[in-house]
C-alpha positions as CSV (number, residue, x, y, z in Angstrom):
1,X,139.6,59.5,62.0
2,X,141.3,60.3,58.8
3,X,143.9,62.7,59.8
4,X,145.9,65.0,57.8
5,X,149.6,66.3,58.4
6,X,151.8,68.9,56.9
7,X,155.6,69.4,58.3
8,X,155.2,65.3,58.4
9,X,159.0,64.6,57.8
10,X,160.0,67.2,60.5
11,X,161.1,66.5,64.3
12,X,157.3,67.4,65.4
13,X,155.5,65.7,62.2
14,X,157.3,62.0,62.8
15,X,156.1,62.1,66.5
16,X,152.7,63.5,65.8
17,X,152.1,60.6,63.1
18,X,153.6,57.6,65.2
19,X,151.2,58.9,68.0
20,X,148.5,59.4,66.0
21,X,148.9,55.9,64.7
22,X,149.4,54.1,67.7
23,X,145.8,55.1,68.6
24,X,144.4,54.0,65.4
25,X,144.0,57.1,63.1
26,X,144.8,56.8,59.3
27,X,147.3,59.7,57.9
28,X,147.4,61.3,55.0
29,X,150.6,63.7,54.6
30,X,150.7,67.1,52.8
31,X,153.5,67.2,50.8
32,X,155.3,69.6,48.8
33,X,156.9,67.2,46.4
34,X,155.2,64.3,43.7
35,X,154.8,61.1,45.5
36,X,154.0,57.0,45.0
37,X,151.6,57.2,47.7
38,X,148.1,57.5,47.1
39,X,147.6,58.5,50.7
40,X,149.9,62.0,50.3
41,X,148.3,65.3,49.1
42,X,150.3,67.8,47.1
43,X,150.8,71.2,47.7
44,X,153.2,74.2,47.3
45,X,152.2,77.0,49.6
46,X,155.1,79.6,47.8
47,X,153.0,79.2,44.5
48,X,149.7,79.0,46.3
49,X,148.8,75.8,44.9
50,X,147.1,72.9,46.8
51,X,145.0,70.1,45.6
52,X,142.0,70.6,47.1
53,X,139.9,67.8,45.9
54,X,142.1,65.4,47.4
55,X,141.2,67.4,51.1
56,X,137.5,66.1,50.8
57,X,136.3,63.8,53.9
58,X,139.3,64.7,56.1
59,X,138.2,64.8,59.6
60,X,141.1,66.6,60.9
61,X,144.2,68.7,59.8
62,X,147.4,68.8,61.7
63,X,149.5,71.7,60.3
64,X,153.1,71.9,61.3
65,X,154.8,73.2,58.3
66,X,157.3,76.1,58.8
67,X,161.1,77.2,58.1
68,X,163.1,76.0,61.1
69,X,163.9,79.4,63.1
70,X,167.2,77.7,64.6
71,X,169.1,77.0,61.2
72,X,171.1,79.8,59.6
73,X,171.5,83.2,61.0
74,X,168.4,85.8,60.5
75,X,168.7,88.4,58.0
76,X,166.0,90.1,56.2
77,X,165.6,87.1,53.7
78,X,165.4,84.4,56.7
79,X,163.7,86.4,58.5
80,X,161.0,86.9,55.5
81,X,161.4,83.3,55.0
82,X,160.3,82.3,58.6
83,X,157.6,84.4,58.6
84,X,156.1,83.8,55.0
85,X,156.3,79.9,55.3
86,X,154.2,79.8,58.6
87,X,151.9,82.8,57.8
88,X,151.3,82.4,53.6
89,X,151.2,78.2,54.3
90,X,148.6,78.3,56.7
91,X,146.6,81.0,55.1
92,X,146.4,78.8,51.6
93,X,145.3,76.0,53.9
94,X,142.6,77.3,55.8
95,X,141.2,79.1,53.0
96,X,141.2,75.8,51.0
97,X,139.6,73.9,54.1
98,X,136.8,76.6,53.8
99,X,135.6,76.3,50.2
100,X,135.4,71.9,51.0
101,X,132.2,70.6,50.5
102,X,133.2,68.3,53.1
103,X,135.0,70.0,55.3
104,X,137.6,68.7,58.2
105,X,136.2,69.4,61.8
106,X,139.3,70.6,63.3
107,X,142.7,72.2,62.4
108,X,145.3,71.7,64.6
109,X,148.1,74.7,63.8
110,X,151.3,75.0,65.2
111,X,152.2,78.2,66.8
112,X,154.9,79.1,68.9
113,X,155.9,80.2,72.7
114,X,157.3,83.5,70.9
115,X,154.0,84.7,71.0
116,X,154.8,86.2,74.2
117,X,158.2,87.5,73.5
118,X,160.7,88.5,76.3
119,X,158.6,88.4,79.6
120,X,161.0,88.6,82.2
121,X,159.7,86.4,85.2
122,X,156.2,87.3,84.4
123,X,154.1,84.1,84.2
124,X,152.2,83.7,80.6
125,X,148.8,82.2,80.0
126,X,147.2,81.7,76.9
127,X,145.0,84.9,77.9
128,X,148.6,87.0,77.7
129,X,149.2,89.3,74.6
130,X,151.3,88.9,71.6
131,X,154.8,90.8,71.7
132,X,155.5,93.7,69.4
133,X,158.8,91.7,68.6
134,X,159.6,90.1,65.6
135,X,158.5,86.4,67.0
136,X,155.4,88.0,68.3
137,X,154.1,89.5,65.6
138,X,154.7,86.7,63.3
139,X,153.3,84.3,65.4
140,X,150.3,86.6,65.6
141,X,149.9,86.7,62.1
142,X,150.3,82.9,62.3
143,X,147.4,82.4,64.1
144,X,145.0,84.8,62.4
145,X,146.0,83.4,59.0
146,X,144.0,80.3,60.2
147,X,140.7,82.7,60.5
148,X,138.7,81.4,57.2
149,X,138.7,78.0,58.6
150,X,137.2,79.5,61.9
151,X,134.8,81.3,60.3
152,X,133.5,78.3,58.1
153,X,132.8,76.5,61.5
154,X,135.9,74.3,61.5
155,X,137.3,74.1,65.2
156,X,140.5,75.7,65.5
157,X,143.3,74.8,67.6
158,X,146.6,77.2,67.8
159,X,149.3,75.0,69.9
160,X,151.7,77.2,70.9
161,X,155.0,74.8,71.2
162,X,157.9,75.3,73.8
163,X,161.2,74.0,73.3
164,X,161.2,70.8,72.7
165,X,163.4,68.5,74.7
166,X,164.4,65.5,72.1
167,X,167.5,63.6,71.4
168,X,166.4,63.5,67.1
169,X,166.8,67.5,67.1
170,X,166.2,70.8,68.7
171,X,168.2,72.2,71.2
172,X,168.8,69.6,73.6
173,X,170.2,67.1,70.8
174,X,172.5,69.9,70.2
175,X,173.6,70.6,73.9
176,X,174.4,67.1,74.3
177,X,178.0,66.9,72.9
178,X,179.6,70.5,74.6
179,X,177.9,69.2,78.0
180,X,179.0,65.6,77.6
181,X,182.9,67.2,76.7
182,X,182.6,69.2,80.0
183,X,181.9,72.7,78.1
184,X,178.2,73.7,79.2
185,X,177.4,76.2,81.0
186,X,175.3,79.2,81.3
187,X,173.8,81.4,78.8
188,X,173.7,84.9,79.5
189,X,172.7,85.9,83.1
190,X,171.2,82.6,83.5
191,X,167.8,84.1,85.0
192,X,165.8,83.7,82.1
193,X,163.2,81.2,81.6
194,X,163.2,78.0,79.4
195,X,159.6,76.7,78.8
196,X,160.0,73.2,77.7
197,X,158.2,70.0,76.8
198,X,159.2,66.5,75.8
199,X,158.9,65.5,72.4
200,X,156.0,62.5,73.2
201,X,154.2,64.9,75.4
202,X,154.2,67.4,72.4
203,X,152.9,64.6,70.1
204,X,150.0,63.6,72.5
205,X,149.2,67.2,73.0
206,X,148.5,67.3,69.9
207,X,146.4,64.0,69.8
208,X,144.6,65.3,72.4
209,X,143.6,68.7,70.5
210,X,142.9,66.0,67.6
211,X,140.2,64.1,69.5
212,X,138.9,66.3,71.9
213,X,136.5,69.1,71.0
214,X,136.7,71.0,74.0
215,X,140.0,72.0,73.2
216,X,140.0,75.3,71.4
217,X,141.5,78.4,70.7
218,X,145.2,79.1,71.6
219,X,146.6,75.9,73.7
220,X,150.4,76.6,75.6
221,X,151.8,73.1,74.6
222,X,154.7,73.1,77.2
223,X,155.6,71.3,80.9
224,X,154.0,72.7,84.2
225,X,157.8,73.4,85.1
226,X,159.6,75.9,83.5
227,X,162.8,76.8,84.8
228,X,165.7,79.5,84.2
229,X,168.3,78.5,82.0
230,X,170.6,78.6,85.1
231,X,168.4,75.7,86.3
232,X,168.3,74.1,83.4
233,X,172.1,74.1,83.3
234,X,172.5,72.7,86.2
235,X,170.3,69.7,86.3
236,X,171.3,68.7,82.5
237,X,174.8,68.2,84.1
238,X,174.0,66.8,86.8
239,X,172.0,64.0,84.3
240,X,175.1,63.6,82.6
241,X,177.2,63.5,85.6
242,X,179.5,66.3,84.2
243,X,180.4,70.0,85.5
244,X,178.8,72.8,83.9
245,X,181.9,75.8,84.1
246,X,181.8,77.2,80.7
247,X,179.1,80.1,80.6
248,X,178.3,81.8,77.3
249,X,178.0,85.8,78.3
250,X,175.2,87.6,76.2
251,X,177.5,89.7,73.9
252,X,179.4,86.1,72.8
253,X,176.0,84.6,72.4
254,X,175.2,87.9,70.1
255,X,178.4,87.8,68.0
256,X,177.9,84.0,67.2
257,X,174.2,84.2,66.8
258,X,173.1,87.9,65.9
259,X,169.7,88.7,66.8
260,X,168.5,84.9,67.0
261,X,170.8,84.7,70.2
262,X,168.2,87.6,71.6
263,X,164.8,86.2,70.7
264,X,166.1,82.7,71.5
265,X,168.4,81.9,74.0
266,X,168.6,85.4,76.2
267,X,164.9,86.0,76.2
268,X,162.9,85.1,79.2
269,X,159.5,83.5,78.7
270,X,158.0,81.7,81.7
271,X,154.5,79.8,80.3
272,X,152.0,78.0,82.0
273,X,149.9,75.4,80.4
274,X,146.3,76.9,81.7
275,X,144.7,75.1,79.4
276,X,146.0,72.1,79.2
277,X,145.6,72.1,83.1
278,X,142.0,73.2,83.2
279,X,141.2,70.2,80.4
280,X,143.0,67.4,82.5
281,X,145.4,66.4,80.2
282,X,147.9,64.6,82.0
283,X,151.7,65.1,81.0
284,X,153.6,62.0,80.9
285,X,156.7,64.4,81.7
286,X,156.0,67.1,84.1
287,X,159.5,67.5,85.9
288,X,163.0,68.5,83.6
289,X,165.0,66.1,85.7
290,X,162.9,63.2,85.1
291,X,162.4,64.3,81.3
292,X,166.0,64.5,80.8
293,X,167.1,61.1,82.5
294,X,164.2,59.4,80.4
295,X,165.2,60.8,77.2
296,X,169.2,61.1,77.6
297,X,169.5,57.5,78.9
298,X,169.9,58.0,83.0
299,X,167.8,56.3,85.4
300,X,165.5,53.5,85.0
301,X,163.3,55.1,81.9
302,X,166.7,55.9,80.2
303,X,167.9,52.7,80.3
304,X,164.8,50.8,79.1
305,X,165.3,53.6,76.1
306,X,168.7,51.8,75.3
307,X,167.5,48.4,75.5
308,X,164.3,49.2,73.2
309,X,167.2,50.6,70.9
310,X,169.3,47.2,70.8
311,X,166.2,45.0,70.1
């Protein structure tokens, strides 16, 4: 298949193409700036402009594009900035997918576990409701801005991503340094739930929405075993062989990160992969302990890791 991918420079993008590739897909990148490749598609979604004529005879449409919710602290322009760049992008794509002649038969759209908000120990499903929060509502609007592709008969796919477990970025890449220097520890009251998923398991979730047209509709893209960040804690130091002593009470989390700490490192949202279970995909990662020693370099996946790095 011809395949199409916005967001293809980001943390998610790289993977998505390189697993894409590996199973024999050609990729053709949206991108916001001119390029020498004949194979990239321009488009600025702040101006509303996207070369259509260059979409015609795409089979399928990955779109990842959005302001990364982690960087900077939230005020009303980041805030405005976060939710325009997810919701305005992906309503100029799927409008422009629409009008084709030659239209893709599925768009893959990246949504986000903050659909559900703060949850408490309340198990989420893809049949769970959107939170009145901030991160609910936008990633409602999120996945409605994708409705003129649905409704010109294009299969739509809304995988809504957990925290993604990856040495190249995200949270874990930051952790790594304060827990290797003895300083981790945990967050808050410890009893909220992290729903998680390795980076490859995110990219051949996606694959899997790409070639599969059973898959539909919202999707939960994270692990079958989320676990409270007290847990999580724990068994990230005991992968690094370090004590975790140092925990990070709410109010300290709330003067460093203003309302980000809230909606993403005190909030508690415990997701299952219903989904993903009923369709048989099987995760290559299913267990955090085993994730983390394969990507962070213990055990017997970790080091095969390092010695594909040295070749």
């Amino acid at each position: 298949m011809i395949v199409l991918v916005s967001g293809s420079t980001g943390l998610v993008g790289s993977a998505v193409i390189g697993e894409l590739a590996r199973a024999g897909h050609t990729i053709r990148r949206l991108v916001r700036r001119a390029s020498e490749s004949p194979n990239d598609v321009l488009w600025d979604p702040v101006s509303g402009a996207i070369d259509g004529a260059a979409l015609e005879g795409i089979d399928a449409v990955v779109h990842l594009a959005g302001d990364n919710i982690a960087e900077g602290r939230w005020n009303a322009e980041k805030k405005a900035l976060i939710r325009d760049s997810r919701v305005n992008g992906t309503s100029l794509l799927a409008s422009t997918l629409a009008g084709l002649q030659q239209r893709p038969k599925t768009l893959v759209c990246a949504s986000a576990i903050g659909y559900y908000g703060d949850r408490g120990p309340d198990v989420m499903t893809e049949e769970s409701t959107a939170a009145a929060d901030f991160l609910g509502q936008v990633c409602l609007e999120w996945e409605q801005a994708a409705e003129p592709a649905r409704a010109a008969g294009i299969r739509v796919v809304h995988t809504r991503i957990g925290v993604v477990l990856s040495l190249d970025g995200g949270a874990l890449a930051k952790q790594l340094l304060p827990f290797k220097l003895c300083l981790g520890g945990v967050i808050g009251s410890g009893d909220q739930y992290i729903s998680w998923i390795a980076l490859d398991d995110l990219a051949a979730v996606i694959r899997f929405a790409v070639e599969n047209e059973s898959v539909e509709g919202p999707v939960n893209a994270v692990s079958p075993d989320a676990v409270t960040n007290r847990v999580y804690t724990k068994t990230l130091g005991r992968v690094l062989s370090r004590p975790t002593l140092f925990p990070m009470p709410a109010f300290a989390a709330r003067l460093a990160f203003g309302e980000m700490a809230d909606a993403l490192l005190l909030s508690s949202t415990r997701v299952e992969p219903a989904r993903l279970k009923a369709l048989g995909y099987a995760f290559r990662h299913p267990e955090l302990e085993a994730a983390l020693r394969e990507i962070v370099g213990g055990g017997e996946g970790g080091e095969r890791r390092d010695a594909k790095r040295e070749t």
